[in-house]
C-alpha positions in Angstrom: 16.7 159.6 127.6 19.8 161.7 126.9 22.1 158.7 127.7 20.2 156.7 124.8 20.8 159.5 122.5 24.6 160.2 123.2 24.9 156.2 122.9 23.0 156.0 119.6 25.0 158.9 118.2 28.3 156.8 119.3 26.7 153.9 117.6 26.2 155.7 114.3 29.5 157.5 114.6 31.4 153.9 114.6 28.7 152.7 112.1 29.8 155.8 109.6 33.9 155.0 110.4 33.4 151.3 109.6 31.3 152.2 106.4 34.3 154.5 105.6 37.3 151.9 106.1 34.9 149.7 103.7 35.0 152.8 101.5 38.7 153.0 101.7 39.8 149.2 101.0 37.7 149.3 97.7 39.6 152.6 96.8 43.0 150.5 97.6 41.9 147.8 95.8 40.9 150.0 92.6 44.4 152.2 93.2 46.4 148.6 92.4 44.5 147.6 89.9 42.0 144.8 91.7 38.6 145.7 91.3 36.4 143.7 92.0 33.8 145.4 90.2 35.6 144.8 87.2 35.0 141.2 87.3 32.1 139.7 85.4 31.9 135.9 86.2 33.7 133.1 88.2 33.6 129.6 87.1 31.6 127.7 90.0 31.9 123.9 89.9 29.8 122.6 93.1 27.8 124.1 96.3 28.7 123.5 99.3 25.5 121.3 100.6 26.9 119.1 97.0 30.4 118.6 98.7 29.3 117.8 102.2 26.7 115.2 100.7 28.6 113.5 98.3 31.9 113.6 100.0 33.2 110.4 99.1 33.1 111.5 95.4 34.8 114.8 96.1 37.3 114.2 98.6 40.8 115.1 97.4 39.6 116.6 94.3 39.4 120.2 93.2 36.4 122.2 93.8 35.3 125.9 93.1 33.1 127.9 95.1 30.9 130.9 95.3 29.5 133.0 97.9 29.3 135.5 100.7 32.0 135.4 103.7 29.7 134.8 106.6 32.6 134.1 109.3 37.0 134.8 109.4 39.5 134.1 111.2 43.1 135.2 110.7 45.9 133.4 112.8 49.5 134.6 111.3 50.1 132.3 108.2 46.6 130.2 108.2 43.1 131.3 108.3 39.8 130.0 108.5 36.8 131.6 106.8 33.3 130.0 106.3 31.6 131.1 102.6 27.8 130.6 102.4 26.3 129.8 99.0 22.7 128.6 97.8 22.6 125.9 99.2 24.2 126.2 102.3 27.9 126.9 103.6 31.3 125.5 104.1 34.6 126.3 105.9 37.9 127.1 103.8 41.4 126.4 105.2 43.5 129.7 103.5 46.9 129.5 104.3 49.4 131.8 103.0 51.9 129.4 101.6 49.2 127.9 99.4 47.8 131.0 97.8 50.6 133.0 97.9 52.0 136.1 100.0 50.2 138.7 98.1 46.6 137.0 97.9 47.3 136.1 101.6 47.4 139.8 102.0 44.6 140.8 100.4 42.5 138.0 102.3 43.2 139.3 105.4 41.9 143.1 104.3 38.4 141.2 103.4 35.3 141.9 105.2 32.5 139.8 106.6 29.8 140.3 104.2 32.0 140.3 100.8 31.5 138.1 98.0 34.5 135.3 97.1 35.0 133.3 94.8 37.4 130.2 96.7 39.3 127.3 94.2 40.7 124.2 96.3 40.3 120.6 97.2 37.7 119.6 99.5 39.5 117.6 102.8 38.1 116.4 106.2 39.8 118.7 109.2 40.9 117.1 112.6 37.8 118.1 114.2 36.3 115.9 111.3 34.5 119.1 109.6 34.1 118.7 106.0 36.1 122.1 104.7 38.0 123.3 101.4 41.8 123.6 101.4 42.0 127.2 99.3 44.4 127.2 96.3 43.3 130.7 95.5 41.0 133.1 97.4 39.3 135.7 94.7 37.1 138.8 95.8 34.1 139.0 93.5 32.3 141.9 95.1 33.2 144.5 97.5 30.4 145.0 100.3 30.3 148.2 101.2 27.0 147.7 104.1 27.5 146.0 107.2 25.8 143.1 108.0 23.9 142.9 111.1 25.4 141.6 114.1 26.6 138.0 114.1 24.9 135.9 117.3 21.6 138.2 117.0 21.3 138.6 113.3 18.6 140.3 111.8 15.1 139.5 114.5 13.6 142.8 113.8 10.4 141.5 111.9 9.7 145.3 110.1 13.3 145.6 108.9 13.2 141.4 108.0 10.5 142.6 105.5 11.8 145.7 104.0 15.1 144.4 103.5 14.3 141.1 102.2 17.7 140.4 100.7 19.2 141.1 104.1 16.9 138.5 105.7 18.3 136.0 103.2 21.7 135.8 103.8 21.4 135.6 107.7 18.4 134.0 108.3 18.9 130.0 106.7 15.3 128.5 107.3 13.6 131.9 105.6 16.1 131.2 102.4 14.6 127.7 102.9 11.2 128.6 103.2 11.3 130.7 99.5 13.4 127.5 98.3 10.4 125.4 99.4 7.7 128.0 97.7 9.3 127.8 94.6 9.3 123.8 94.6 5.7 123.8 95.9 4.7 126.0 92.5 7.0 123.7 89.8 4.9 120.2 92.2 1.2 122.1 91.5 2.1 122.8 87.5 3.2 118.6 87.2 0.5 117.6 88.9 -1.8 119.8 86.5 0.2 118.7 83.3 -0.3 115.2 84.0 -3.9 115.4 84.4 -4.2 116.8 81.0 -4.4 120.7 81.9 -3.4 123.9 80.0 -1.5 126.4 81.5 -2.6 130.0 80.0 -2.8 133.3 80.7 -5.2 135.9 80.9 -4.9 140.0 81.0 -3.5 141.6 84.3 -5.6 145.0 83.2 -9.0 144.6 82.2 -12.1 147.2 82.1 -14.3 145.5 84.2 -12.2 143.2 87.5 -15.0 140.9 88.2 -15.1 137.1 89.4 -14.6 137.9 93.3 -15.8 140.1 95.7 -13.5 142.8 96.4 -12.6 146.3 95.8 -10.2 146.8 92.7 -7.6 149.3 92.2 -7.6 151.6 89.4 -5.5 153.5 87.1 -5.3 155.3 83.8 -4.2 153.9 80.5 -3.2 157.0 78.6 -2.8 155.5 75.4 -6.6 154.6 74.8 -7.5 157.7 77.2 -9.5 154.9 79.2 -10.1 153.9 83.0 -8.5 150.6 83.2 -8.4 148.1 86.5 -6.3 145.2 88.3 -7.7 141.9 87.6 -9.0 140.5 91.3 -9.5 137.1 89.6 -8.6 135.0 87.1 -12.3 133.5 86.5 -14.0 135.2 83.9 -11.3 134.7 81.1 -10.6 131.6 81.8 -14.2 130.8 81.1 -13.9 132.3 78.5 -11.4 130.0 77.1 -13.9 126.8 77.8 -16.2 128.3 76.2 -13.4 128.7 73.2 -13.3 124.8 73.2 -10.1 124.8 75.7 -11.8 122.0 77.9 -8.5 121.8 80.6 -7.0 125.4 81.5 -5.2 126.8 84.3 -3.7 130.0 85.5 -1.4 130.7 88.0 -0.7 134.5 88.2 -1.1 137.8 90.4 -3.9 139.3 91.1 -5.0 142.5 93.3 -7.7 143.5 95.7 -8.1 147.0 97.6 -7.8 145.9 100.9 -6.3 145.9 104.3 -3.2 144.3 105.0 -3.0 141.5 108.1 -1.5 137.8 108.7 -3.6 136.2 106.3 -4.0 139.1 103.6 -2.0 140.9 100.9 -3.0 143.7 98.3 -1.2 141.2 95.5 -0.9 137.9 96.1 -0.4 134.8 93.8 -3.7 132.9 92.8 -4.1 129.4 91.1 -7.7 129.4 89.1 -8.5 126.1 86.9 -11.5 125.2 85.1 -12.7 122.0 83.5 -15.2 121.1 81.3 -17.7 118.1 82.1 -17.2 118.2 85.5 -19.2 120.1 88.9 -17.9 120.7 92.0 -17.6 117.2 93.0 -15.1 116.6 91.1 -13.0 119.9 92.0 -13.4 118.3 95.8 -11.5 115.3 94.3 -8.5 117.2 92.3 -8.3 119.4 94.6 -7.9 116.9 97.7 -5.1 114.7 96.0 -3.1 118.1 94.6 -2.4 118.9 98.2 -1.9 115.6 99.3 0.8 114.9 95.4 2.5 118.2 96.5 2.8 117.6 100.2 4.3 114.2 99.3 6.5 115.6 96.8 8.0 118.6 98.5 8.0 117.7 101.7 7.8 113.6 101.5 4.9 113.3 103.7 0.9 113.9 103.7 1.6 114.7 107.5 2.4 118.3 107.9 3.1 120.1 111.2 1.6 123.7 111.4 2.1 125.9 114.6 2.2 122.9 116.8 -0.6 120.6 114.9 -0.4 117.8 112.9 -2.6 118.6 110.1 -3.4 115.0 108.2 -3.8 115.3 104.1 -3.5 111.8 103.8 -6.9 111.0 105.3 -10.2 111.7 103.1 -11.3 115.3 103.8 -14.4 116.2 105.7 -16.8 117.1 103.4 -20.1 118.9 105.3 -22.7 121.3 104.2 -22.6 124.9 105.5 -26.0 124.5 107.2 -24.8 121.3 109.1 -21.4 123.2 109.7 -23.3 125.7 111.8 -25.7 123.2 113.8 -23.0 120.9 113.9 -20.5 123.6 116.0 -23.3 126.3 117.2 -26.5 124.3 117.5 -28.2 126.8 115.4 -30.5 124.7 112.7 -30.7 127.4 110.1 -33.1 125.2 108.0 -35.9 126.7 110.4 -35.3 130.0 108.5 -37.3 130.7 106.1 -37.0 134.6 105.7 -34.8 137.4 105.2 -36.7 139.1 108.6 -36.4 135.6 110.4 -32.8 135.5 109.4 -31.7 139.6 110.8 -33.5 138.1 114.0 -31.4 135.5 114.6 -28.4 137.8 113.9 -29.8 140.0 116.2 -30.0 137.4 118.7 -26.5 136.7 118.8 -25.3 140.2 117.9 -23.9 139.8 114.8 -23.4 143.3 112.3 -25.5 143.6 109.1 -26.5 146.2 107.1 -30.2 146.9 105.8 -29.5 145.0 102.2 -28.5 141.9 103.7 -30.5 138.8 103.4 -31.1 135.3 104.4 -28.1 133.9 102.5 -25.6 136.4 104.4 -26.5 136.1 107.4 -26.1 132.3 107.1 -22.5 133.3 106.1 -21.8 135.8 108.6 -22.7 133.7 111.4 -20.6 130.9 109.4 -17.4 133.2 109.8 -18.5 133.9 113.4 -18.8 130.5 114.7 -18.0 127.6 112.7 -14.1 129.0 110.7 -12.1 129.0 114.4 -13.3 125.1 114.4 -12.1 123.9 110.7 -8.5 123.1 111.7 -7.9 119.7 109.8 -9.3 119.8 105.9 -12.9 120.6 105.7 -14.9 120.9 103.2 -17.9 123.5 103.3 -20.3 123.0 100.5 -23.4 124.6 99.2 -23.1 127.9 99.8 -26.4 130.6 99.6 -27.5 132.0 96.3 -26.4 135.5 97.5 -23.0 135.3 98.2 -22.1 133.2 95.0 -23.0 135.0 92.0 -21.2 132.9 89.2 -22.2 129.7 90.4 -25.2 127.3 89.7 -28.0 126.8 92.1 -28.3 123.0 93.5 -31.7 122.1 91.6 -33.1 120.4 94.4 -32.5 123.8 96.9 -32.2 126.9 94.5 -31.7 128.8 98.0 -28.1 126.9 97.5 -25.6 126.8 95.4 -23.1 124.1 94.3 -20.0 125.5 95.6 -17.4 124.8 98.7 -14.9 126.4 100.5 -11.8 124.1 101.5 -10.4 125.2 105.5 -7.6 124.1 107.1 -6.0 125.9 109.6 -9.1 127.9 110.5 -8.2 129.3 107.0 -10.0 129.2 103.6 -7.5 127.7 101.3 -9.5 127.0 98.2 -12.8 128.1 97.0 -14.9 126.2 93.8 -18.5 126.3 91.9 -20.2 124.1 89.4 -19.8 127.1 87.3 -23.0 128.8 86.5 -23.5 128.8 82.4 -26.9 130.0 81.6 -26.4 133.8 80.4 -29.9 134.3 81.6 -29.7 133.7 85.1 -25.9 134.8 85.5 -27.3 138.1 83.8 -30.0 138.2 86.8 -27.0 137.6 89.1 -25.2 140.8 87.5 -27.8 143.1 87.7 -28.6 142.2 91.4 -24.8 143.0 91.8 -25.1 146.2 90.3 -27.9 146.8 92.8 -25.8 146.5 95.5 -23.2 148.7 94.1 -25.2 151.3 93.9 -26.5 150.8 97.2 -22.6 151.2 98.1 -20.8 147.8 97.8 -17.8 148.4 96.4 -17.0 144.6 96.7 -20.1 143.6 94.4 -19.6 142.4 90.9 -20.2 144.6 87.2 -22.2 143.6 84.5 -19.4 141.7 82.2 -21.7 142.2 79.2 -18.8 140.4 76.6 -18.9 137.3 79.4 -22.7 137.3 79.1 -21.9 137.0 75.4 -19.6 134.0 75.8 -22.6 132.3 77.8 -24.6 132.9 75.2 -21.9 131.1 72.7 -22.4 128.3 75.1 -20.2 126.7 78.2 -20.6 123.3 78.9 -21.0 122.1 82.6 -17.8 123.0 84.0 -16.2 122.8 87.6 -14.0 125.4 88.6 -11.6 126.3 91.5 -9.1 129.0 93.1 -6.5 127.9 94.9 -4.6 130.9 97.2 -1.5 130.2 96.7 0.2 132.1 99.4 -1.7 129.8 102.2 -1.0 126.8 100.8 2.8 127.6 100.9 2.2 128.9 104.6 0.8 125.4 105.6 3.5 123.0 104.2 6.1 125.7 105.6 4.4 125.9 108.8 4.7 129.8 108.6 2.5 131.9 110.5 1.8 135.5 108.5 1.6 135.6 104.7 4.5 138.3 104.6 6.8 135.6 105.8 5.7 134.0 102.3 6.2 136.8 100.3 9.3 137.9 99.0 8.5 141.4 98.8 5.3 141.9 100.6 3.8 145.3 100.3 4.9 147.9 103.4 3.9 151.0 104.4 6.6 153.6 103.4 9.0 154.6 106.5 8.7 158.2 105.7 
């Protein structure tokens, strides 16, 4: 124990000296009049990914370049030194007779880590590498941190997270990854515009979070003197807007829930909520189904993704099976021979599932849902017509009023996207409320407020309308084949070190 002390304090003794010569460079730079600091902008002409690409069209000609010195080598009068950039990374030839004695000086005093700016022409070497013979070498920023260690890089997952912007320079495929999110966001909003949808957006602070069940947070806004809370959902303002007349709307925004953090859940995350008039759950199956299959094809340029080892299929139609059926279909358990909320807590009890004394019929059915049929739905599933009392804003099937007209969309073994043939008569969604506020009291903190203004809206009138939420986090995890939602989070929340 006392070796691994005296070795760490060795460790952080040459850390602290190599911090300091870092320290002392800038300080000679700014003595002579060369600080980098100083400089506001460099004229960049290509990346390197465009030069090794296209290299026909840029051999021999002059480039300029941008971007962080991953790699040096000094030997006497030529160097090598590979720059990495958006898009990738390149090697420079800098030799001293073709950027001068003094800038071949100050080359050799730069650090891995620092930020150059590098002019040239782009040539093949003898090894055949595609590189950039350096006419001038300019340092744009000075880093004063040391990167971690070359051949390891950074593998601490904790630290990967905290230090996101660390994690980006020396990890390529995670850089990728958020290069890939961002393309799978821009591929959703096309596919959306051309079907005639309205991006909008709705408030982030509201006095009443409803539309999901989950525990919101609070805070204060001082102005009106007035308890205010993060929105969990997008739903009831956007409803709002069809009932305004806005028959095509679609949000794509943050939202926030009170919860635990684990692989598949964040306390903000980025949600994807449409609604359309004229339309019922049915038809959310269909848009839904060919937006993932459109934004597979277009990001990735197949319908065939692999995740964690499986070839998941989006090209195919999806399964589309009841919830009932789900069960008998992976449990044997024919739920239609329950009739009771008693009957129901039996069967539970049979196969020792937790409830609590409110619970009835319809949650049961889910719970043993979650228990035994979600580890099964590994290629795209549709689970539709969920119980009345787990689905507060959605409309009863009229032949089953036990059911509702909603589905659940798995893959993975992981909800992905949840829908309704939106309820829109105000006096049965105002039943639906006040049986939510009975719970509340009764201690769910999960269970829905009475939205009186969105009751008003219903009274206005909403036409038949289908609606969805997409999560968009695990839809980037699948086509990215990443494992933990934090890996698709830039910033995921972290408990504080201290």
């Amino acid at each position: 124990m006392a070796e691994q002390q005296n070795q760490n304090q060795v460790k952080e003794e040459d850390l602290n000296q190599l911090l300091k010569v870092r320290r002392d460079k800038l300080a000679e730079l700014q003595e002579a009049g060369k600080d980098p600091f100083k400089i506001t902008k460099y004229d960049v002409t290509v990346h390197s990914s465009d030069i090794k690409e296209n290299y026909e069209e840029w051999e021999g000609k002059e480039v300029s370049v941008a971007g962080r010195m991953m790699s040096k080598r000094v030997m006497g009068k030529a160097s090598f030194c590979n720059v990495q950039d958006l898009k990738g990374n390149i090697q420079t030839y800098v030799a001293r007779d073709s950027i001068g004695e003094e800038s071949y000086k100050d080359f050799k005093k730069m650090d891995i880590g620092d930020i150059v700016g590098i002019k040239g022409t782009a040539f093949t070497t003898k090894t055949g590498e595609i590189s950039i013979h350096a006419t001038s070498v300019v340092l744009l920023t000075k880093s004063l941190q040391i990167l971690p260690e070359k051949f390891h890089g950074l593998t601490n997952t904790d630290l990967r997270y905290r230090q996101r912007y660390v994690d980006l320079v020396m990890n390529p495929e995670v850089r990728d990854t958020f290069v890939k999110r961002s393309q799978i966001i821009k591929a959703i909003r096309d596919h959306l515009d051309e079907q005639g949808f309205m991006e909008v957006e709705t408030p982030m602070l509201v006095p009443n979070a409803g539309g999901a069940a989950a525990r919101p947070f609070e805070t204060h806004y001082n102005a009106l003197d007035e308890d205010v809370k993060l929105r969990i959902s997008l739903e009831l303002y956007l409803k709002r807007l069809i009932v305004g007349g806005l028959e095509r709307v679609y949000e794509i925004g943050r939202v926030f829930r009170n919860e635990g953090v684990d692989t598949r859940h964040n306390p903000e995350f980025t949600l994807m909520e449409l609604y359309q008039a004229y339309t019922d759950y049915h038809g959310m199956m269909d848009l839904v189904e060919n937006l993932f299959r459109s934004v597979a094809l277009k990001v990735l340029g197949t319908a065939v993704v692999s995740y964690d080892g499986v070839e998941i299929d989006l090209s195919k139609p999806f399964e589309r099976i009841t919830m009932v059926d789900a069960l008998k279909k992976y449990k044997g358990i024919d739920f239609t021979e329950i009739h009771t909320d008693e009957e129901a807590k039996a069967l539970a009890d049979q196969y020792h599932i937790a409830y609590e004394a409110r619970h009835k019929k319809g949650d049961i059915l889910s719970m043993l849902f979650e228990e035994f049929v979600e580890e099964n739905l590994i290629q795209p599933t549709f689970i539709i017509d969920h119980p009345v009392e787990i689905s507060p804003l959605t409309k009863r099937k009229p032949e089953d009023p036990d059911y509702t007209e909603r589905f659940e969309l798995f893959i993975t073994k992981r909800e992905m996207a949840n829908a309704y043939s939106e309820l829109n008569d105000p006096i049965d969604q105002r039943l639906r409320f006040e049986a939510q506020e009975v719970l509340k009291a009764a201690g769910d903190e999960e269970a829905n407020s009475m939205d009186e203004d969105f009751l008003n809206a219903l009274m206005i009138g909403m036409p038949p309308t289908g609606g969805i939420g997409i999560g968009i986090d695990r839809f980037v995890m699948l086509l990215t084949d990443s494992y933990a939602i934090r890996d698709v989070l830039l910033f995921p929340t972290m408990k504080p070190l201290d």
